[in-house]
DRENTOR-357885 format. One record per atom (N, C-alpha, C): atom name; z, x, y; residue in three letters; residue number from 1. Coordinates in steps of 0.2 Angstrom, whole numbers, padded with zeros to 4 digits. Last residue first. Layout:
BEGIN
+------+-------+-------+-------+------+-----+
! site !    zz !    xx !    yy ! code ! pos !
+------+-------+-------+-------+------+-----+
!   CA !     Z !     X !     Y !  ALA ! NUM !
...
+------+-------+-------+-------+------+-----+
END
This chain:
BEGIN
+------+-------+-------+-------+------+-----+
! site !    zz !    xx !    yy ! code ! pos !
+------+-------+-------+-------+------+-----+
!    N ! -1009 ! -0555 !  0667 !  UNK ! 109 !
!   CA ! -1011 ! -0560 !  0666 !  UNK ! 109 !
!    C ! -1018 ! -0559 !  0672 !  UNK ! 109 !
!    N ! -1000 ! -0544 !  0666 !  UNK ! 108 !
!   CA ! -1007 ! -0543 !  0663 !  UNK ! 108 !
!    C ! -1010 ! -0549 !  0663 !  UNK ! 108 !
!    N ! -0989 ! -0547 !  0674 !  UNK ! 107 !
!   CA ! -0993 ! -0544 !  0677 !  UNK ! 107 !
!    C ! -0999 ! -0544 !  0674 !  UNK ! 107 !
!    N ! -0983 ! -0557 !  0665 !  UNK ! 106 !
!   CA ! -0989 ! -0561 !  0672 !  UNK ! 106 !
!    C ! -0992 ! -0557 !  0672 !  UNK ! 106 !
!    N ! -0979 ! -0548 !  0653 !  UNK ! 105 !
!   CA ! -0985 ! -0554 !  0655 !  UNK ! 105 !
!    C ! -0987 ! -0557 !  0661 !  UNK ! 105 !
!    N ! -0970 ! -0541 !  0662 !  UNK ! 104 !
!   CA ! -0978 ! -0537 !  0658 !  UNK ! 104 !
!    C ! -0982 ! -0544 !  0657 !  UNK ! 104 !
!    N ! -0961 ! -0552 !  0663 !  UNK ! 103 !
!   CA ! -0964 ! -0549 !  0669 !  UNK ! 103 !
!    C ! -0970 ! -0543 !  0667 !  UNK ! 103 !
!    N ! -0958 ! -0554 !  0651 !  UNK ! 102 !
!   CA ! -0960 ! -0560 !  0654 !  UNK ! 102 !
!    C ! -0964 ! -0556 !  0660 !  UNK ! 102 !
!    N ! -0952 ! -0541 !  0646 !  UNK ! 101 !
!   CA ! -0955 ! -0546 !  0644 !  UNK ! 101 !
!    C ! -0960 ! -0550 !  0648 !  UNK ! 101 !
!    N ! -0939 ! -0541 !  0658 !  UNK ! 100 !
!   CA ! -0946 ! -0539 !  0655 !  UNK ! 100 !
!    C ! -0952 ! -0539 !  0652 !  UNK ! 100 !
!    N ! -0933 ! -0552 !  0650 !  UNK !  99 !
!   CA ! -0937 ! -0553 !  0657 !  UNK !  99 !
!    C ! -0942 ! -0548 !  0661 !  UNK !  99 !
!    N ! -0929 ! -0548 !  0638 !  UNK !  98 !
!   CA ! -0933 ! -0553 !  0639 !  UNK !  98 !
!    C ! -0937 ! -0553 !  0646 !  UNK !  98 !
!    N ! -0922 ! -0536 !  0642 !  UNK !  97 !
!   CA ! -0928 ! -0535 !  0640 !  UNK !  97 !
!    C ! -0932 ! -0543 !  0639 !  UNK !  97 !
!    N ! -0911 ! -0544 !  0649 !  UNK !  96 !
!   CA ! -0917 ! -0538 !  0652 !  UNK !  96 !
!    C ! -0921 ! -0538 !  0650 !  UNK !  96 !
!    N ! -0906 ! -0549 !  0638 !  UNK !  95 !
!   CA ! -0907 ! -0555 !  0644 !  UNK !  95 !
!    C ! -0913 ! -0550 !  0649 !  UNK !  95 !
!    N ! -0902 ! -0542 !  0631 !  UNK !  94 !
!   CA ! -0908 ! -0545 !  0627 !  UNK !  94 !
!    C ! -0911 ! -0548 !  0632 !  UNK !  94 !
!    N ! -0892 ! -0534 !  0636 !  UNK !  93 !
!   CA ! -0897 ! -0531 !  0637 !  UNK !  93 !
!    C ! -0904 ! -0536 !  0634 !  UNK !  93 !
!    N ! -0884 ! -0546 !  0640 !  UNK !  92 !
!   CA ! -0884 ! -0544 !  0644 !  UNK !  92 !
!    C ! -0891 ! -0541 !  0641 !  UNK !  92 !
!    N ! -0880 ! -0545 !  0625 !  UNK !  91 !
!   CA ! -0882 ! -0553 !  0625 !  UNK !  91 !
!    C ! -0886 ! -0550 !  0634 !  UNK !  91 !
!    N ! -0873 ! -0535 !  0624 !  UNK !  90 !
!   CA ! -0877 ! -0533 !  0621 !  UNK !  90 !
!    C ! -0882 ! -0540 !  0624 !  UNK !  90 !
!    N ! -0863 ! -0536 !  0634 !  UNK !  89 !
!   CA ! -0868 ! -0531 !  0636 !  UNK !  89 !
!    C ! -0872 ! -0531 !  0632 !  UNK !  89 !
!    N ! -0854 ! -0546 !  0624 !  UNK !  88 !
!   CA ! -0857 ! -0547 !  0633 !  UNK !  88 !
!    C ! -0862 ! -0543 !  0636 !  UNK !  88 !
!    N ! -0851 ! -0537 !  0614 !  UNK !  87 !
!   CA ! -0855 ! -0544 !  0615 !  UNK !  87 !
!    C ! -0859 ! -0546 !  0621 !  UNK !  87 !
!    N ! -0842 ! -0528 !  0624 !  UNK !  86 !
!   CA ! -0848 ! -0526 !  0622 !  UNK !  86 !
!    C ! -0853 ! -0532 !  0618 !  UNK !  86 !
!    N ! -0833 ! -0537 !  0627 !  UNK !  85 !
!   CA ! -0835 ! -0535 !  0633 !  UNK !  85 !
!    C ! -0843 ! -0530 !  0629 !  UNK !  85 !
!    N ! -0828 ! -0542 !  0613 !  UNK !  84 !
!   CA ! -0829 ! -0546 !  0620 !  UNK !  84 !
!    C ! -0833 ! -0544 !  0624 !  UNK !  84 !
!    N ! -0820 ! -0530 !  0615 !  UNK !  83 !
!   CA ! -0826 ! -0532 !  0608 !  UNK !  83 !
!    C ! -0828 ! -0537 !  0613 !  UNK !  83 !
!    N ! -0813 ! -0528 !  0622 !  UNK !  82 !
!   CA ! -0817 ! -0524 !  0623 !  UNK !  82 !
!    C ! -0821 ! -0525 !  0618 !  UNK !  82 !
!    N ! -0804 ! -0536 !  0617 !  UNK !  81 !
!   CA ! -0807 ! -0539 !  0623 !  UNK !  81 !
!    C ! -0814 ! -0533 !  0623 !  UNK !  81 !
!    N ! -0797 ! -0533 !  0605 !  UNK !  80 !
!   CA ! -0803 ! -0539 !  0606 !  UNK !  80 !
!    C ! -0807 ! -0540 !  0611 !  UNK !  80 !
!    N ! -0790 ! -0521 !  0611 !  UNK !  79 !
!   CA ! -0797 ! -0519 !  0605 !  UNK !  79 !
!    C ! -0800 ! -0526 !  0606 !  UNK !  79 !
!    N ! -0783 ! -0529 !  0616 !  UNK !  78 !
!   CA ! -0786 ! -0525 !  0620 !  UNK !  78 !
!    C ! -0794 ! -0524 !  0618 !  UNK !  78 !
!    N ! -0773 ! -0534 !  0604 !  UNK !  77 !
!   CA ! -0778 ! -0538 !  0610 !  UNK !  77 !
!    C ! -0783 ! -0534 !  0614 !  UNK !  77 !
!    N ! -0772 ! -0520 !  0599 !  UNK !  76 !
!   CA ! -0776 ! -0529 !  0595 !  UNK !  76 !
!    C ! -0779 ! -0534 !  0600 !  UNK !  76 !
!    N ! -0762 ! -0517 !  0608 !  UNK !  75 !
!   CA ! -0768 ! -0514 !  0605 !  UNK !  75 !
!    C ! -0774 ! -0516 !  0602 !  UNK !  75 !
!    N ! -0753 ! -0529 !  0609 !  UNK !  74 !
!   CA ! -0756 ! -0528 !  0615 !  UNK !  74 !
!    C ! -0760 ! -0524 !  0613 !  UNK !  74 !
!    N ! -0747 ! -0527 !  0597 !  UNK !  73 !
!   CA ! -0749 ! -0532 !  0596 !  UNK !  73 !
!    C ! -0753 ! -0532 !  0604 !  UNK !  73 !
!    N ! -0742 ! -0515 !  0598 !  UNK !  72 !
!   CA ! -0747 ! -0516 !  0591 !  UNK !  72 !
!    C ! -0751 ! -0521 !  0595 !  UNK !  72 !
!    N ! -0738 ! -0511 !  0614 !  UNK !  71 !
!   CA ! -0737 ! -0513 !  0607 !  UNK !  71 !
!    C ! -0743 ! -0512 !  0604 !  UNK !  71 !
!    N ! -0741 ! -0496 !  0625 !  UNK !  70 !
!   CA ! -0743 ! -0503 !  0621 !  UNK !  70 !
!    C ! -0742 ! -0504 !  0616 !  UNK !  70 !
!    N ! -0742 ! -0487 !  0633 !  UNK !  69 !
!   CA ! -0738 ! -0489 !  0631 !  UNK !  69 !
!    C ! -0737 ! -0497 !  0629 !  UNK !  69 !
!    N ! -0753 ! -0481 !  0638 !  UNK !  68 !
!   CA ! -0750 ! -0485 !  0644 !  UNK !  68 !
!    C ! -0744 ! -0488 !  0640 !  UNK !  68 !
!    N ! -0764 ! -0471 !  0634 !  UNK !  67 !
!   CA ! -0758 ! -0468 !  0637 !  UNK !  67 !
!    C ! -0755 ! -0474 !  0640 !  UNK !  67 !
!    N ! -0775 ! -0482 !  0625 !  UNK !  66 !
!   CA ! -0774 ! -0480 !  0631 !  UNK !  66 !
!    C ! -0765 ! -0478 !  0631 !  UNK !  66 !
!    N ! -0787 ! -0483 !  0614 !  UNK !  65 !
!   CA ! -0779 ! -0479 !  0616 !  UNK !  65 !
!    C ! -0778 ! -0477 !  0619 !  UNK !  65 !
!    N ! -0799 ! -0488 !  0618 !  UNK !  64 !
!   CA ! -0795 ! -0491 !  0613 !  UNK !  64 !
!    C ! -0790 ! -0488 !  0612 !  UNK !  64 !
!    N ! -0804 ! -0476 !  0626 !  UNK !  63 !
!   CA ! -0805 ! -0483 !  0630 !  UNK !  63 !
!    C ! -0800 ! -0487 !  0624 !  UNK !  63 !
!    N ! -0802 ! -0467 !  0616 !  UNK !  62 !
!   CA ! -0799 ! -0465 !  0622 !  UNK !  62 !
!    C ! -0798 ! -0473 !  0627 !  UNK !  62 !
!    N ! -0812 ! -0470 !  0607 !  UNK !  61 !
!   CA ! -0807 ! -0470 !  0606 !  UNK !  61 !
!    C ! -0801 ! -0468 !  0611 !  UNK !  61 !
!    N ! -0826 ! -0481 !  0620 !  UNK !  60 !
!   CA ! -0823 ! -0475 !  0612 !  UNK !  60 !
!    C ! -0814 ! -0475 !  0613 !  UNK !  60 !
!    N ! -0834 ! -0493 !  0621 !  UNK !  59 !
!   CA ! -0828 ! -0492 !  0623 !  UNK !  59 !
!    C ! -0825 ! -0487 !  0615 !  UNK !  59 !
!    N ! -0848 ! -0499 !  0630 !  UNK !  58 !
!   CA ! -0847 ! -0496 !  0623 !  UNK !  58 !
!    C ! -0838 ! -0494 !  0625 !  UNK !  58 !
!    N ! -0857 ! -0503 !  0641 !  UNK !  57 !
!   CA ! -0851 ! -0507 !  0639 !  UNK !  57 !
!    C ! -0853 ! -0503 !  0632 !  UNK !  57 !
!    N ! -0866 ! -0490 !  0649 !  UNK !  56 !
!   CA ! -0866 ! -0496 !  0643 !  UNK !  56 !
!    C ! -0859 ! -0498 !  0642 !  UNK !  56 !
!    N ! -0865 ! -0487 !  0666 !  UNK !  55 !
!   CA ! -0864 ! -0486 !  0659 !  UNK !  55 !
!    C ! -0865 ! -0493 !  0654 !  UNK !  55 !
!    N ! -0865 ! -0491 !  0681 !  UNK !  54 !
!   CA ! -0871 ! -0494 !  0676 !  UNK !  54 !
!    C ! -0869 ! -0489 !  0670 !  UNK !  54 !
!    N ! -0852 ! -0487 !  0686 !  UNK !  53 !
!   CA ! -0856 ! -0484 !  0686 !  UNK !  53 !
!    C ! -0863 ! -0485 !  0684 !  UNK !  53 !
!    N ! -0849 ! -0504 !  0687 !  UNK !  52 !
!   CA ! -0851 ! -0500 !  0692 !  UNK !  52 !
!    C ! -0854 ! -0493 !  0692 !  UNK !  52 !
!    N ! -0846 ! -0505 !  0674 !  UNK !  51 !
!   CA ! -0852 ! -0506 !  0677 !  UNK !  51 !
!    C ! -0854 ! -0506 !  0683 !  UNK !  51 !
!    N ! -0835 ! -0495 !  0671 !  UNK !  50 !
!   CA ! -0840 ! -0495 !  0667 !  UNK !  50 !
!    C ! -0847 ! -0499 !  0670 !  UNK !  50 !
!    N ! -0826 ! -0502 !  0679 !  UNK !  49 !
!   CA ! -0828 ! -0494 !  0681 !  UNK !  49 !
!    C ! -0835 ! -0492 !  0676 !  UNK !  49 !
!    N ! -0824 ! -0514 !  0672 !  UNK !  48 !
!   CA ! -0828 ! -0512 !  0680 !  UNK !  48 !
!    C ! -0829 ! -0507 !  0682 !  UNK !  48 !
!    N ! -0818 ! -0509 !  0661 !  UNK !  47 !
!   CA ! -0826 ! -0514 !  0662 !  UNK !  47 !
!    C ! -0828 ! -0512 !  0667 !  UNK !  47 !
!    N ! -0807 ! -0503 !  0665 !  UNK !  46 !
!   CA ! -0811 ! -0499 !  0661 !  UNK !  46 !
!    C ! -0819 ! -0502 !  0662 !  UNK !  46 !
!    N ! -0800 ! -0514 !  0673 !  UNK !  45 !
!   CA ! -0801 ! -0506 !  0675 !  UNK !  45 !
!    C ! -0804 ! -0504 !  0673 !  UNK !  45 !
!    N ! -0799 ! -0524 !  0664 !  UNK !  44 !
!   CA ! -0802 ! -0524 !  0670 !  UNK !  44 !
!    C ! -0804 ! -0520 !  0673 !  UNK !  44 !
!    N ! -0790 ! -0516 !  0655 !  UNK !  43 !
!   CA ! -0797 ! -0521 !  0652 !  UNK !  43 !
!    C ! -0802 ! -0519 !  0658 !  UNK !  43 !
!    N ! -0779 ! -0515 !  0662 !  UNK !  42 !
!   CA ! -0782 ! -0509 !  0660 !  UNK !  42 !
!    C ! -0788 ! -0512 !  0658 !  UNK !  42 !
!    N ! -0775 ! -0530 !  0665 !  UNK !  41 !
!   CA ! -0775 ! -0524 !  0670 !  UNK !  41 !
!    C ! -0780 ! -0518 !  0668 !  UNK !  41 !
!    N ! -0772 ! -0533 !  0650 !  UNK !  40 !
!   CA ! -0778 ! -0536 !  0656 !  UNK !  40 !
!    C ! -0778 ! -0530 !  0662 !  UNK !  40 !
!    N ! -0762 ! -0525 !  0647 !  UNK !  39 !
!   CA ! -0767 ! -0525 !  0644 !  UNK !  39 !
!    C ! -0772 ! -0527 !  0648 !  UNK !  39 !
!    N ! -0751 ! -0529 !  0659 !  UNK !  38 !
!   CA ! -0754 ! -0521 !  0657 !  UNK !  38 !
!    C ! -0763 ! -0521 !  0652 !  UNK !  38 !
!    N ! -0756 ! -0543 !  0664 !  UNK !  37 !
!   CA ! -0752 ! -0541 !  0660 !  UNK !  37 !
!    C ! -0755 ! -0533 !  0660 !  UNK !  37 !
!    N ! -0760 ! -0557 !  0672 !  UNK !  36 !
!   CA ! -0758 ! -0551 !  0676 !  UNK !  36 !
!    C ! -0753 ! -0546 !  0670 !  UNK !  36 !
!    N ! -0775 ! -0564 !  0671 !  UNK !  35 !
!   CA ! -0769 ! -0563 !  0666 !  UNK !  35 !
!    C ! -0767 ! -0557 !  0669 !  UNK !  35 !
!    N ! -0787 ! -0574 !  0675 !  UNK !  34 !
!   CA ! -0782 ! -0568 !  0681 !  UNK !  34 !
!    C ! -0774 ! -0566 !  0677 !  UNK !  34 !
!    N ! -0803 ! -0571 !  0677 !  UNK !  33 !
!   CA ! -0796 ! -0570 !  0671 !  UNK !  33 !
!    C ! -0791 ! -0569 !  0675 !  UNK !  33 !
!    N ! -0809 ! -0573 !  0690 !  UNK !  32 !
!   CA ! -0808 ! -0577 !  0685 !  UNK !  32 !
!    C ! -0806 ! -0574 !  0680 !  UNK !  32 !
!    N ! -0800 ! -0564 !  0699 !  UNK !  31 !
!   CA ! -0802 ! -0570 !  0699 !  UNK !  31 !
!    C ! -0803 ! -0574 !  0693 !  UNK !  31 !
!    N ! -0802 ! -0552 !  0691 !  UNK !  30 !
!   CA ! -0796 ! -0554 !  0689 !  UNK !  30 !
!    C ! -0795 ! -0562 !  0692 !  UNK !  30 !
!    N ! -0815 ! -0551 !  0691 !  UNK !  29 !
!   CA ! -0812 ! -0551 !  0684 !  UNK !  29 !
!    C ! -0805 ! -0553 !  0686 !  UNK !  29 !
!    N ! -0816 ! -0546 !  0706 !  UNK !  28 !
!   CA ! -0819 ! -0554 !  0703 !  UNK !  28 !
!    C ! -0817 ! -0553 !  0695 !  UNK !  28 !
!    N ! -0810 ! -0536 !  0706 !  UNK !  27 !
!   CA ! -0806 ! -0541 !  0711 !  UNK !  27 !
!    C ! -0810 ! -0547 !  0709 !  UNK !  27 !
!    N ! -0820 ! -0529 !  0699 !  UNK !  26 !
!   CA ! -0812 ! -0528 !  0697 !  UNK !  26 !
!    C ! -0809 ! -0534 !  0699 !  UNK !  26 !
!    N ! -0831 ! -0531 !  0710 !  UNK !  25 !
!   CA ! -0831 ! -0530 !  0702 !  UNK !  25 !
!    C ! -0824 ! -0530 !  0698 !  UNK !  25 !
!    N ! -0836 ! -0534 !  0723 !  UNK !  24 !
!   CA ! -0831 ! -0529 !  0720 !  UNK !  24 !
!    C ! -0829 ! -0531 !  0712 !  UNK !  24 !
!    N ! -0851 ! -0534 !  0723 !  UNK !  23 !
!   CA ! -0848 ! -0526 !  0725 !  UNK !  23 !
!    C ! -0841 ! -0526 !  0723 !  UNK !  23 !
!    N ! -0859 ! -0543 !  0707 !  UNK !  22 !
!   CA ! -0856 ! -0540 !  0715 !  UNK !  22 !
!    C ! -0852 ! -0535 !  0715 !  UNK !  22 !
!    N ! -0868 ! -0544 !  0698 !  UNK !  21 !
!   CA ! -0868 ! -0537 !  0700 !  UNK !  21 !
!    C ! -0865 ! -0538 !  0710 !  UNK !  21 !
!    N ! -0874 ! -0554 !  0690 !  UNK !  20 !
!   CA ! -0873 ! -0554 !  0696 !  UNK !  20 !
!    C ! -0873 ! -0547 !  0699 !  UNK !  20 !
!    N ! -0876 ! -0548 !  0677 !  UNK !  19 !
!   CA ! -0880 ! -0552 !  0678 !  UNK !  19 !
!    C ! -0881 ! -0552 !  0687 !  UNK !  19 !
!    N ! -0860 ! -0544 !  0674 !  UNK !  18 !
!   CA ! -0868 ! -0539 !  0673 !  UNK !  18 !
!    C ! -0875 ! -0541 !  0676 !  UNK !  18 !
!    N ! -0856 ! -0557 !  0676 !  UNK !  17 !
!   CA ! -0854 ! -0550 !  0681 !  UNK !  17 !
!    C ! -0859 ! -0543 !  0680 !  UNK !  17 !
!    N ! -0857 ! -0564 !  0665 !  UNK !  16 !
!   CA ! -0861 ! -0568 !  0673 !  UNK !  16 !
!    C ! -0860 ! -0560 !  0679 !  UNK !  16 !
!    N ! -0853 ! -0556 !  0656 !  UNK !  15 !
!   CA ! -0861 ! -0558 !  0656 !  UNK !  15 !
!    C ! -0862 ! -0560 !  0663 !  UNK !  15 !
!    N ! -0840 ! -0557 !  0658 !  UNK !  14 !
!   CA ! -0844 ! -0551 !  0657 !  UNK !  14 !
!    C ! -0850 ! -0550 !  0658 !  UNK !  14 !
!    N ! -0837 ! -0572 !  0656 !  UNK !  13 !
!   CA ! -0835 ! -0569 !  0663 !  UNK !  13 !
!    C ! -0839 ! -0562 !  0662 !  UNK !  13 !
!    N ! -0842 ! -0572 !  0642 !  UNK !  12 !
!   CA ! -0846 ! -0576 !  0647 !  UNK !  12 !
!    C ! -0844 ! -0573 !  0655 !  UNK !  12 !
!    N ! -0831 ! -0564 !  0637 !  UNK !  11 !
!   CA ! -0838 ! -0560 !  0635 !  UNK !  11 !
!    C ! -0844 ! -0566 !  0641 !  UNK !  11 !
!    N ! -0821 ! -0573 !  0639 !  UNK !  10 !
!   CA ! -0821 ! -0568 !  0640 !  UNK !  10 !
!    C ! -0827 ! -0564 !  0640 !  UNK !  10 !
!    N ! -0823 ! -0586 !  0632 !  UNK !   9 !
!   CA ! -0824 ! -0583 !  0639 !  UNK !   9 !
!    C ! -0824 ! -0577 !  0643 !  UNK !   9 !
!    N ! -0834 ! -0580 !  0619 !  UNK !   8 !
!   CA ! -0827 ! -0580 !  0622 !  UNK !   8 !
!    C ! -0827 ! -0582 !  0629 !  UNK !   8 !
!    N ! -0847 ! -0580 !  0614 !  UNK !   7 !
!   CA ! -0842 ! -0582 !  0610 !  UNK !   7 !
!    C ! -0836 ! -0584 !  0613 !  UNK !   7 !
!    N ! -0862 ! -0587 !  0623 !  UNK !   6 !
!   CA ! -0854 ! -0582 !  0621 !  UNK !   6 !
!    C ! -0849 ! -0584 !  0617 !  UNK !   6 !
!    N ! -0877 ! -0590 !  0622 !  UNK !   5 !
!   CA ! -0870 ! -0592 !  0621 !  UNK !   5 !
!    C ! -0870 ! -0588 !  0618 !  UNK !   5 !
!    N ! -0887 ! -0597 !  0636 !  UNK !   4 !
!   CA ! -0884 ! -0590 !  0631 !  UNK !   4 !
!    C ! -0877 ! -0593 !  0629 !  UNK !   4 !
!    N ! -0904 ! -0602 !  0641 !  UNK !   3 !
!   CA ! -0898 ! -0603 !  0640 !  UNK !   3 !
!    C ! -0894 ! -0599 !  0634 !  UNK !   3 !
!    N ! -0916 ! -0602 !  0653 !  UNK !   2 !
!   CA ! -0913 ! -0600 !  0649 !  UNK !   2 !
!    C ! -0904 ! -0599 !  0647 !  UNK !   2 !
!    N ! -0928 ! -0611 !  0662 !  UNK !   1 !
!   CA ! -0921 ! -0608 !  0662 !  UNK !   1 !
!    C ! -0919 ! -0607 !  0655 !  UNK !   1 !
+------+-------+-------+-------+------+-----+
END
């Protein structure tokens, strides 16, 4: 068994959902975050449209300024969470490659 540390819960809820890969992806973010504010709402929208397509968790200048009319201080939150969210893809891709890894070794065994 293999053990990972997130920094955030936020970036842990991100992990267990890259990992799992259930069908409704949105309606499980808001399960376990369930902060009902514009900020979260969009967060939630962007990640699970992001991995349900299977894209990378990367989030460009469009994904960091959203048309939704956000303070400063709701800009700053967002910006963290979508930091958050690419920790959680990068910690997700070592978890891959590790198990690949592992699976070239039996095979060659």
């Amino acid at each position: 068994m293999r053990k990972f540390q997130l920094g955030t819960r936020t970036a842990a809820v991100v992990f267990a959902l890259l990992v799992l890969k259930p069908s409704n992806l949105e309606e499980q973010l808001e399960n376990l975050i369930p902060n009902k504010t514009p900020v979260w709402a969009k967060w939630r929208e962007v990640v699970a449209g992001k991995i349900e397509k299977d894209e990378p968790l990367e989030f460009d200048l469009i994904d960091r300024n959203p048309e939704i009319g956000l303070t400063k201080k709701d800009m700053t939150l967002l910006n963290t969470l979508y930091t958050d969210a690419e920790e959680a893809f990068a910690g997700y891709a070592r978890h891959i490659q590790v198990c690949q890894t592992v699976k070239n070794l039996i095979s060659a065994a």
